[in-house]
N, C-alpha and C positions, 0 to 999 in steps of 0.2 A: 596508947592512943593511935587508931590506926590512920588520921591525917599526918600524924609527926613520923610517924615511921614512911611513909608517903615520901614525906619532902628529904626525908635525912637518906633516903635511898636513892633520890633523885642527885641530892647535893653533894652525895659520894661519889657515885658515878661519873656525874661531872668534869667533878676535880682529875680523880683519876687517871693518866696517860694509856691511851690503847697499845702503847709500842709498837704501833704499826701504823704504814699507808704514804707511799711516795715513792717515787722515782726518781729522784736528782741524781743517780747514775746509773751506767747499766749493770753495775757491779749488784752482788748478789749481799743485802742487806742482813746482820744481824736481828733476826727476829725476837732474841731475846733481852736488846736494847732499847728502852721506855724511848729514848731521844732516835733511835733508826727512824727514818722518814723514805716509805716507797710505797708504790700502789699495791692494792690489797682490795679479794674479795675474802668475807668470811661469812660463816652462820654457826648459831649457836641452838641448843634445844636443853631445857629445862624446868623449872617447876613455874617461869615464869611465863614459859610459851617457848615460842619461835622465834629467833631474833636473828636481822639479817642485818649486812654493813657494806660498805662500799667507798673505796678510797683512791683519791688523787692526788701524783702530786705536782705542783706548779712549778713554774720557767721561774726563777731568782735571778736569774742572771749571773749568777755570784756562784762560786767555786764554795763558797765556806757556809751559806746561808741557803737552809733548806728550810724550804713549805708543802704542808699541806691540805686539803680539804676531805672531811669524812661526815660520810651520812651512814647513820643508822635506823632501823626500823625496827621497836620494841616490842615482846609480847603479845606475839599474834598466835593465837587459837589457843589462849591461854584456858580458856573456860575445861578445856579436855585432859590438862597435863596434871591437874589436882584435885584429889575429890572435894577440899574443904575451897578450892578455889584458883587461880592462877600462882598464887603466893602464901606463903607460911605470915608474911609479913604485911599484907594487903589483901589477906583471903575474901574480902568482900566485892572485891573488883573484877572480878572475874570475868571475862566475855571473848569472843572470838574475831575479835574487831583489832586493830592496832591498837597498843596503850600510851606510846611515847615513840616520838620522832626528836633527835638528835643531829644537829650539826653543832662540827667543831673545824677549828681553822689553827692548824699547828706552825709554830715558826720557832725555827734551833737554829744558832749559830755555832758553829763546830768551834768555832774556834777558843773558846770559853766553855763549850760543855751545858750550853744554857739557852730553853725553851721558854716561850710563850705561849699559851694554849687560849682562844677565845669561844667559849662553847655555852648553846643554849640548848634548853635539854623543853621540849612542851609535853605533857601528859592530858591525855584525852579524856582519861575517865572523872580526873578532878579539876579539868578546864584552866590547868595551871601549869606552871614551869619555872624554871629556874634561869637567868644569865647571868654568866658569871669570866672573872679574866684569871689567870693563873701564870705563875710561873715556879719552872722546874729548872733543878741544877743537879750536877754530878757531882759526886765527889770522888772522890779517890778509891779507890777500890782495897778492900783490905782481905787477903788470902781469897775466900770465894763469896764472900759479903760485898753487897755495895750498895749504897743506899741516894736515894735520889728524893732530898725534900720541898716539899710543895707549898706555898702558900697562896691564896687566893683570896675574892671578895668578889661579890655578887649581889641579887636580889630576886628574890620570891616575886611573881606575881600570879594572879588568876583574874577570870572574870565578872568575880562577885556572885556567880550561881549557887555556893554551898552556903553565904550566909544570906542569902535574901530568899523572903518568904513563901514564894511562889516558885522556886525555882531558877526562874530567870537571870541572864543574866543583868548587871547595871553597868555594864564598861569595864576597860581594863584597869586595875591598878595595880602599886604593889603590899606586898603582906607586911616585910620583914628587907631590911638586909644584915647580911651574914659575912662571916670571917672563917676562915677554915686554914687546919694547916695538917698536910698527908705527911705521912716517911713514907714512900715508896722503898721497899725493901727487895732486892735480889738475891739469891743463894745459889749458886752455880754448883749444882751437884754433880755433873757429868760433861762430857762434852755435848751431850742433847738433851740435859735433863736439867730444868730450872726450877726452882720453887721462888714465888712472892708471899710477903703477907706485910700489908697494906692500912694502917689506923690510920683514920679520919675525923679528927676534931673539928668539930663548928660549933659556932658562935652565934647566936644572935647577937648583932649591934645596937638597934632600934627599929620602931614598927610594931604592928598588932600585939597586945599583951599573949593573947594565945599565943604564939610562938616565942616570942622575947621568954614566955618563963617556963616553957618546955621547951627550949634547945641551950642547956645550962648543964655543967657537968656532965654524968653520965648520958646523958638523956642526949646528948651532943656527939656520943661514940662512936665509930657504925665501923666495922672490921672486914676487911678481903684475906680472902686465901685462895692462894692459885697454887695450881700443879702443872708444867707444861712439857710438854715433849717434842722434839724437834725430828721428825720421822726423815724428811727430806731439809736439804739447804732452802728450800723453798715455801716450806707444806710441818704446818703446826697442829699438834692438838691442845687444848687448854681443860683444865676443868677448874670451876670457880665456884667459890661457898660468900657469900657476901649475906653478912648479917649485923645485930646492932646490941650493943654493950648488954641492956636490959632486959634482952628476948634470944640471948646467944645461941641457944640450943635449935630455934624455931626460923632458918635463915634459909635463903635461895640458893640450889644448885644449879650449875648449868653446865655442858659440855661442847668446847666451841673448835670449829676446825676453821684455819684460816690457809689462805693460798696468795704467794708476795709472784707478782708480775716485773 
């Protein structure tokens, strides 16, 4: 169902920590730390377009408590990067337009190893979006594994344009809310060489039967895998496969370069 693959792409992403974007010192940031917080440009290119981001980070006042703010802007000129359409996973949406606009507002206290993320994620083409709170913790590091799990809650809303008859929309509501819980995974192969891979369980709670009984078991999976490389202490490449338990084969690539200020 290509609205349920829609939202569980959106509610992945979400969750997800960028590991990047801030400046709380001038010292030169671990880029391949989910909880690093510095300023950051980046852009990516893939099957889902053009995706560009943009990060700051804020005055805490505080030695131990770091924030930040990041925007992003999704899947622009996606219509050209696929012949069956922008996505393996939303091949019908296809255009050259922006698809999704992203902020999120990150806050870690170092001193416990433990983030807050509060992030809304709007998509254009289905007049809908997700906000959602989350928090992330470190754990202990074991040989070159480390893993960092996430739980969160949120809620679906849109403008009622895909169920009303005419089109139109009828005001905002919401769909659905939802419960999710990531392992953010790390594997430290080199000294500049990382790999993640990343499961995303959601939940529907309660809200619209359509959703409530497609996002139940599998149908609730949605899977990342990152390769990254650290060319410069400053200057990253990423590449990301992000796809979903029941369609594993048919998922989004993309190739991202980021740059820490």
């Amino acid at each position: 169902m290509e609205i349920r693959n829609t939202l569980l792409t959106a509610i992945a992403l979400s969750l997800l920590p960028s590991a990047a974007v801030a400046e709380q010192s001038k010292e030169v940031q671990d880029m391949s730390d989910p909880l690093a917080v510095y300023t950051q440009v980046g852009g990516s290119y893939g099957t889902n377009g053009v995706n560009l981001k943009l990060g700051k980070t804020l005055d805490t006042g505080s030695a131990t408590d770091m924030s930040m703010i990041l925007f992003e802007v999704k899947s622009m000129f996606g219509e050209h990067t696929k012949d069956d359409g922008s996505s393996a996973m939303n091949p019908d949406m296809a255009n050259d337009g922006i698809s999704e606009l992203r902020f999120r507002k990150f806050d870690v206290d170092m001193t416990n190893g433990r983030g807050i993320s509060m992030d809304v994620i709007h998509n254009f083409d289905t007049n809908s979006g997700t906000a959602s709170i989350g928090m992330i913790q470190a754990l202990p590091k074991v040989g070159f594994w480390q893993a960092f799990p996430i739980i969160a809650a949120g809620v679906q809303y849109n403008d009622g344009s895909m169920r009303s008859t005419d089109g139109e929309s009828t005001g905002l509501h919401s769909d659905f809310a939802f419960a999710s819980f990531t392992l953010y995974n790390k594997f430290q192969l080199t000294d500049t060489v990382w790999a993640n891979y990343n499961p995303v369980y959601t939940q529907a709670i309660f809200g619209d039967q359509l959703y409530t009984d497609n996002l139940r078991g599998s149908d609730g999976l949605t899977h990342e895998f990152v390769l990254s490389w650290q060319m410069t202490p400053k200057q990253n490449f990423r590449l990301w496969y992000n796809t979903t338990q029941n369609n594993f084969s048919d998922g989004d690539f993309r190739l991202e370069y980021n740059q820490q200020f």
